[in-house]
Backbone bond lengths (Angstrom), bond angles and torsions (degrees), N, CA, C in turn:
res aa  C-N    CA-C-N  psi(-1)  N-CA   C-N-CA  omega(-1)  CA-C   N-CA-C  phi
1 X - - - 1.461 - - 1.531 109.43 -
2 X 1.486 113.14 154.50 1.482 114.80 168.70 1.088 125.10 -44.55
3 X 1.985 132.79 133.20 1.406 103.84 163.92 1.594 121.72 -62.35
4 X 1.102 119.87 -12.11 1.423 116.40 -167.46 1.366 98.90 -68.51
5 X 1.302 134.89 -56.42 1.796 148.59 -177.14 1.270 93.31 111.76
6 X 1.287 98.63 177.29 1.597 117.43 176.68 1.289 113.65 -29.40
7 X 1.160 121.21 130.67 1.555 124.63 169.35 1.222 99.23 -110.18
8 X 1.656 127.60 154.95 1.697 136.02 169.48 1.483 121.28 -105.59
9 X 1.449 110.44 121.93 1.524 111.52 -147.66 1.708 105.62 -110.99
10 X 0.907 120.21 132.79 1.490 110.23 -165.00 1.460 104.53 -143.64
11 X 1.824 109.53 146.38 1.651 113.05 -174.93 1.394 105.30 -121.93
12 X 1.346 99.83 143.64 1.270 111.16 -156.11 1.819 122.32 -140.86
13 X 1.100 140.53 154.92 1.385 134.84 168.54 1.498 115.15 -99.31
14 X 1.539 118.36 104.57 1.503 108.26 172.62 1.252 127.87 -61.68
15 X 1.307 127.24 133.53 1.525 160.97 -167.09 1.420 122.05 -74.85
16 X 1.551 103.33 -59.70 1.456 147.55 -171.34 0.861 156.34 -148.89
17 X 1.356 133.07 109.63 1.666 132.55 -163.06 1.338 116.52 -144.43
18 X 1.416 87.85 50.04 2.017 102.80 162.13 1.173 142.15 -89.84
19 X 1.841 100.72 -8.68 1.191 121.67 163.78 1.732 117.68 -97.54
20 X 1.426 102.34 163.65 2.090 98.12 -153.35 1.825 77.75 -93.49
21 X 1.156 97.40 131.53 1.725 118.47 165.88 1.472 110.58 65.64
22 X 1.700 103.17 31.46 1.815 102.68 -177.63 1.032 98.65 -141.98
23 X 1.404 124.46 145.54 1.734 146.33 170.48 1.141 103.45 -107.31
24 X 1.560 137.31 152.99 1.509 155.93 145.28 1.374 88.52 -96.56
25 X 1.590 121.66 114.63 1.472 133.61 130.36 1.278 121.30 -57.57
26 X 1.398 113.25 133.41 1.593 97.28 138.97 1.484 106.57 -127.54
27 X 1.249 95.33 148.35 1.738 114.43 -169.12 2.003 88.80 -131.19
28 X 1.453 98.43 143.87 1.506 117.27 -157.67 1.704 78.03 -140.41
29 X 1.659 95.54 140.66 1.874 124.02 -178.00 1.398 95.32 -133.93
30 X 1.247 98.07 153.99 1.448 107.98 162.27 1.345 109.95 -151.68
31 X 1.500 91.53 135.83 2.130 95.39 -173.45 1.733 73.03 -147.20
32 X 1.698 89.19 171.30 1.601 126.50 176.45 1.587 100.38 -65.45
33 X 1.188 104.60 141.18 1.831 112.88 154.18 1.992 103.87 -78.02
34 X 1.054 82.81 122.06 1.770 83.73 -179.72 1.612 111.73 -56.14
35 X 1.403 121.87 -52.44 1.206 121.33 -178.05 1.522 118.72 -71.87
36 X 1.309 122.68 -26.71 1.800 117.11 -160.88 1.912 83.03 -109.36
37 X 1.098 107.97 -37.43 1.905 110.51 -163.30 1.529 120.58 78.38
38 X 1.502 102.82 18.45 1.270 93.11 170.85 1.565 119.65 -96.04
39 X 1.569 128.12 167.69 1.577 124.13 -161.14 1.879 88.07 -90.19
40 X 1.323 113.29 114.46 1.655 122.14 161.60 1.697 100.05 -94.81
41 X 1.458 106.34 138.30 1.040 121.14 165.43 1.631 112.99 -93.81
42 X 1.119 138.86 133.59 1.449 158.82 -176.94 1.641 122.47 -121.35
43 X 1.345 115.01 115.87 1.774 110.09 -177.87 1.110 95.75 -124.60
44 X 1.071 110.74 145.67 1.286 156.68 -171.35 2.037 121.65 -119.56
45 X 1.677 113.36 115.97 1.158 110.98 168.95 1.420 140.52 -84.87
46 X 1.161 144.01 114.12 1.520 129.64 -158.82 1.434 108.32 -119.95
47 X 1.340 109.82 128.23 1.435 119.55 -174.44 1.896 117.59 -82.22
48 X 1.568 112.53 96.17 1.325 102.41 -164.45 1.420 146.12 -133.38
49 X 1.323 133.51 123.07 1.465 119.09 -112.84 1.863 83.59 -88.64
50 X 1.351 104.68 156.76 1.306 109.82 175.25 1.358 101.67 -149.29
51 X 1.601 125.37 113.77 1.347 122.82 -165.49 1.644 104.42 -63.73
52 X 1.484 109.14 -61.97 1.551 119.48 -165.20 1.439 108.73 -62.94
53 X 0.823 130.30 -22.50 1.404 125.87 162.11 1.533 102.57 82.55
54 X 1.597 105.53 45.09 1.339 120.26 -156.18 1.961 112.71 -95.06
55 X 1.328 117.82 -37.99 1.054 148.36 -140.42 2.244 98.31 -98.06
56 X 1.002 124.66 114.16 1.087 124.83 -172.46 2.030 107.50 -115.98
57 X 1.128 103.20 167.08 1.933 102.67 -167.86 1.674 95.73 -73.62
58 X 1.493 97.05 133.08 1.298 104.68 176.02 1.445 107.07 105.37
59 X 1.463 122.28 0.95 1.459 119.52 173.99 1.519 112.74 -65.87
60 X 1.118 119.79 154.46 1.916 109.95 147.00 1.782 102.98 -104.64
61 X 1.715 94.83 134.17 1.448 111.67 171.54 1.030 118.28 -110.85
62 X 1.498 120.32 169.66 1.592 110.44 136.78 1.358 100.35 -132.27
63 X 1.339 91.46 148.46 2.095 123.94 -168.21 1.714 84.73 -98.19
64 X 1.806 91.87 153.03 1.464 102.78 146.34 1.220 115.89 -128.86
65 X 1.235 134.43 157.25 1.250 135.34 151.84 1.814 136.14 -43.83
66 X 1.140 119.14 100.12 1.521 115.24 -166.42 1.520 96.43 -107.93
67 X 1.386 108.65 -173.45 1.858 137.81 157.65 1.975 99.90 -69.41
68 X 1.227 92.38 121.06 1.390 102.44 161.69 1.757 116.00 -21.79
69 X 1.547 117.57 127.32 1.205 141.62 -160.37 1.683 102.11 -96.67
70 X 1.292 84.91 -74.28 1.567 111.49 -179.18 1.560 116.08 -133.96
71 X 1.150 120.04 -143.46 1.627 114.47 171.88 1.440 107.16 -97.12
72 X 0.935 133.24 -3.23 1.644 119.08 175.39 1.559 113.76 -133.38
73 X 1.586 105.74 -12.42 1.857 119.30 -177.88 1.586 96.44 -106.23
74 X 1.875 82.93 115.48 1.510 99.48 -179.77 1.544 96.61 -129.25
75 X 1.024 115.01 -12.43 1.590 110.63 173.29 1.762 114.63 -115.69
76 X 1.575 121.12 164.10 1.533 137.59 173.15 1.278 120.88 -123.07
77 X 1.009 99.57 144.38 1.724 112.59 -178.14 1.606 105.81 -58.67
78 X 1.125 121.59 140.25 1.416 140.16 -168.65 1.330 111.82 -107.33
79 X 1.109 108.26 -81.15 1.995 116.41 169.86 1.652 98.15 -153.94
80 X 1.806 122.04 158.28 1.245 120.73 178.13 1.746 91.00 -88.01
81 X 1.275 109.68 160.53 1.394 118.20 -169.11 1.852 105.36 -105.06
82 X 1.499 95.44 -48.20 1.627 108.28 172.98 1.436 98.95 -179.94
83 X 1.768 83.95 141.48 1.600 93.65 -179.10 1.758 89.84 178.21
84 X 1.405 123.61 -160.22 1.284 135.99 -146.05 2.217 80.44 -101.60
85 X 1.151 111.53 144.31 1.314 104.99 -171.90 1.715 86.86 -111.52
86 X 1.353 120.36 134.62 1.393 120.96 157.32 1.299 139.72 -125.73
């Protein structure tokens, strides 16, 4: 196994790329409300480093989980999944 351990891998639609070597994910969950039982959807933003500066809004990614970047980039670009190839 890795020394690092499990890492948490998450897919996502980029948002934003106005910052130099950073993506805004958003990645969307859906679980039950415990009390009513109905399915709520929940999104979520992920701050994520992308060296090549490759990845434009409207991509699908997948992020991984890293060691703190900066103060808000805790995750890295993984591979683009689909999006405009350039």
């Amino acid at each position: 196994m890795d020394k690092r351990g499990k890492m948490k891998i998450r897919v996502g639609r980029v948002v934003s790329t106005k910052m130099q070597k950073t993506i805004v994910v958003e990645v969307e969950r859906l679980f039950r409300h415990p009390k009513y039982k109905k399915t709520v959807k929940k999104t979520s933003k992920l701050y994520a480093h992308d060296e090549e500066n490759r990845c434009i809004p409207g991509d699908l990614v997948r992020v991984a989980e890293t060691k703190p970047l900066s103060k808000l980039k805790r995750w890295r670009l993984v591979e683009k999944l689909e999006g405009k190839t350039e």
